[in-house]
Structures are given as structure tokens and as C-alpha cells.
N, C-alpha and C positions, 0 to 999 in steps of 0.2 A: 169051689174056692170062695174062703170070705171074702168080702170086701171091707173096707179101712173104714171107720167112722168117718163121719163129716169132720172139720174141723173149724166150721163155723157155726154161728146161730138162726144167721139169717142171709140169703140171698136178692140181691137187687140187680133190675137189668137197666140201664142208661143207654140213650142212644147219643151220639155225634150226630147233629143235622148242621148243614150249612154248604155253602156254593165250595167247588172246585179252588183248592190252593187256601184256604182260609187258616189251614195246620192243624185241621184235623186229625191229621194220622200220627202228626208229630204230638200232638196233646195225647193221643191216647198210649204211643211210645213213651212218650215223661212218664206218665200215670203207670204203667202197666212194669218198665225196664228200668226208669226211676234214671233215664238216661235222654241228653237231647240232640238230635238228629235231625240237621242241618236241611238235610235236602230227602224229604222223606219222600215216596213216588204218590202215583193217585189212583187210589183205591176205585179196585173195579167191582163192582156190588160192594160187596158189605166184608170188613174185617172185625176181628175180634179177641179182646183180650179180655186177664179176671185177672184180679189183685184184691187178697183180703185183706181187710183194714181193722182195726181195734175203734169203737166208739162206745163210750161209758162201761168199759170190762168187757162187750161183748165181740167178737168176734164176727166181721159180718164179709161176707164173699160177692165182692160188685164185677158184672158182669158187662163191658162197656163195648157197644157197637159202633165203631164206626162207620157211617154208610158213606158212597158216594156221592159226591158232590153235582156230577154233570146230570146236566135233564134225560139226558138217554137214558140212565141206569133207575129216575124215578120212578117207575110203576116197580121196579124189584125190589128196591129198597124201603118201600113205606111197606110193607109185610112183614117187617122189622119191627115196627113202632110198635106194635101190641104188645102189651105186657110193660111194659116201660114205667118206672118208678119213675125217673127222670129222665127230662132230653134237655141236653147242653146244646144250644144253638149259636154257633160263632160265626163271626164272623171276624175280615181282616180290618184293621185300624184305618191301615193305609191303601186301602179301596173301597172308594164310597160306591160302588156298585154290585159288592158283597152285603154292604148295610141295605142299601133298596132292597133285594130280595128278602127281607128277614119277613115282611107279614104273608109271603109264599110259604116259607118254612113254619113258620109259625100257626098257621091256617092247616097246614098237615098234621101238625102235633099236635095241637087240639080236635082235630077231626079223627087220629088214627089212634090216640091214646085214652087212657081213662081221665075224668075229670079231673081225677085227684093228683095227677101225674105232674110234679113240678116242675116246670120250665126257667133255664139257668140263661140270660143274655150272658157270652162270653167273647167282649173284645180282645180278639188275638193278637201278639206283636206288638204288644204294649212298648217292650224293649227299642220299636221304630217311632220314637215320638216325633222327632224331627220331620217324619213323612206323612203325620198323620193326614186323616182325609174327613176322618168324621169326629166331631168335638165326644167327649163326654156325655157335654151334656144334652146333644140330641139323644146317646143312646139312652140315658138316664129316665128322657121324657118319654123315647120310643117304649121301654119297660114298664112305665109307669100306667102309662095309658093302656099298656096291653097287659096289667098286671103280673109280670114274669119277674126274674130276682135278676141282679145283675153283679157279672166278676169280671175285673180285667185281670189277662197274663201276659207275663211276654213272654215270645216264645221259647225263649231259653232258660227259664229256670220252672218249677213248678208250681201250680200255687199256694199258698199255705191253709192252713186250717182255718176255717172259718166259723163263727159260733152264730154268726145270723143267719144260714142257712137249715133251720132246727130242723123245718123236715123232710130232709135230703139229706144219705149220708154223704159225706163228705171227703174229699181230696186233702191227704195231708204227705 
């Protein structure tokens, strides 16, 4: 039996890191269903979607893991991070106890990925500004100082195309 050509050019794998409830599984439902889901449950290991996207004519097939957030399931879920173009590491707005963990997370991804492997800070629940808990511009300073890129979303819509993230393909 044949099988079907590919119908993209190039394949990328991105991981989801960050603590339990931050909306990881609902960013990677936007991403993947292009749909948003309110009360999404919590991922036991590791889930998984792919959604091909179009960037300058070419076709490119992104491969997005979302792992678990709770400390039990971490020795399973960093086995994941190899291969990793990128890891999106979120957290929530409106818990500043989600932001303290970030140089935990952050410490895994540099440690389990390749150098070259671009890391995205991704303030979740933007949409909860009223509640927030952690400014801007801590996270802004938190990036900066650990060199990583940063995007805010909230969690109800998706986020748009962005041209300063050149090399990482991109959520549109």
C-alpha cells in the first residue's frame, strides 16, 4: 500500500511547560481546534496535538506537547523536551505562585533542550486583568534577564501572528 506524500515542508516540535491550571491544555486546544474551552481538565503525562501552518509560502507541520504541570508526573514529562524547537512556558496572570516557579521551568528547558531551542514567556488569562497578580513588567524584567521572548494571551481568544518572533514558527 502507498502512502500519501507529506503535505508539508518542515516539521517542528514545541513543548507546553509550566505549573498545574496555568491553561495549558486550553492554549494548546485554541492552537490545535481553533476553539476555546472553558474548563479544560489536567493533563496526566503529556498530551498532544499538530496543526500545519503556512509561513513565507511554505508549509510547515507543528507538533505541540503539552506536558503536565504537577511535580509527580515531572521525571515523565522532561523526556519530552528533547527535540524541542521551542518551549512555551506559561504561566497564570492571576497567580503569582505560578510566576515563582518559572526559573524551575526554565532550568529544565535549558537543561533538557538544545541550545538553540527558543523559549517563549507566555502570560496566560490576560483576558483576567482585574485579578492580575504579577505586573508586566516583572515578567518583562523576568525574560529579559533570562533572555527568553515574551507574549501575553488571554485565555479566550488566540494569539495573533507575530513578526518579532523570527525564529520560531509562529501561532496565527
Amino acid at each position: 500500500m502507498a502512502t500519501a506524500p507529506y503535505n508539508y515542508s518542515y516539521i517542528f516540535k514545541y513543548i507546553i511547560i509550566g505549573d498545574m491550571g496555568v491553561g495549558k491544555s486550553c492554549l494548546l486546544h485554541q492552537f490545535t481546534e481553533k476553539k476555546f474551552m472553558a474548563d479544560c481538565p489536567h493533563t496526566i503525562g503529556v498530551e498532544f496535538g499538530t496543526r500545519i501552518i503556512e509561513v513565507s509560502g511554505q508549509k510547515i507541520k507543528l507538533q505541540i506537547w503539552d506536558t503536565a504541570g504537577q511535580e509527580r508526573f515531572r521525571a515523565v514529562t522532561r523526556s519530552y523536551y528533547r527535540g524541542a524547537a521551542g518551549a512555551l512556558m506559561v504561566y497564570d496572570i492571576t497567580r503569582r505562585s505560578t510566576y515563582n516557579h518559572l526559573s524551575s521551568w526554565l532550568t529544565d528547558a535549558r537543561n533538557l533542550t538544545n541550545p538553540n531551542t527558543v523559549i517563549i514567556l507566555i502570560g496566560n488569562k490576560a483576558d483576567l486583568e482585574a485579578q492580575r497578580d504579577v505586573t508586566y513588567e516583572e515578567a518583562k524584567q523576568f525574560a529579559e534577564e533570562n533572555e527568553v521572548k515574551t507574549w501575553r494571551t488571554p485565555s479566550w481568544k488566540p494569539p495573533r501572528r507575530s513578526t518579532r518572533t523570527s525564529k520560531m514558527a509562529v501561532w496565527t
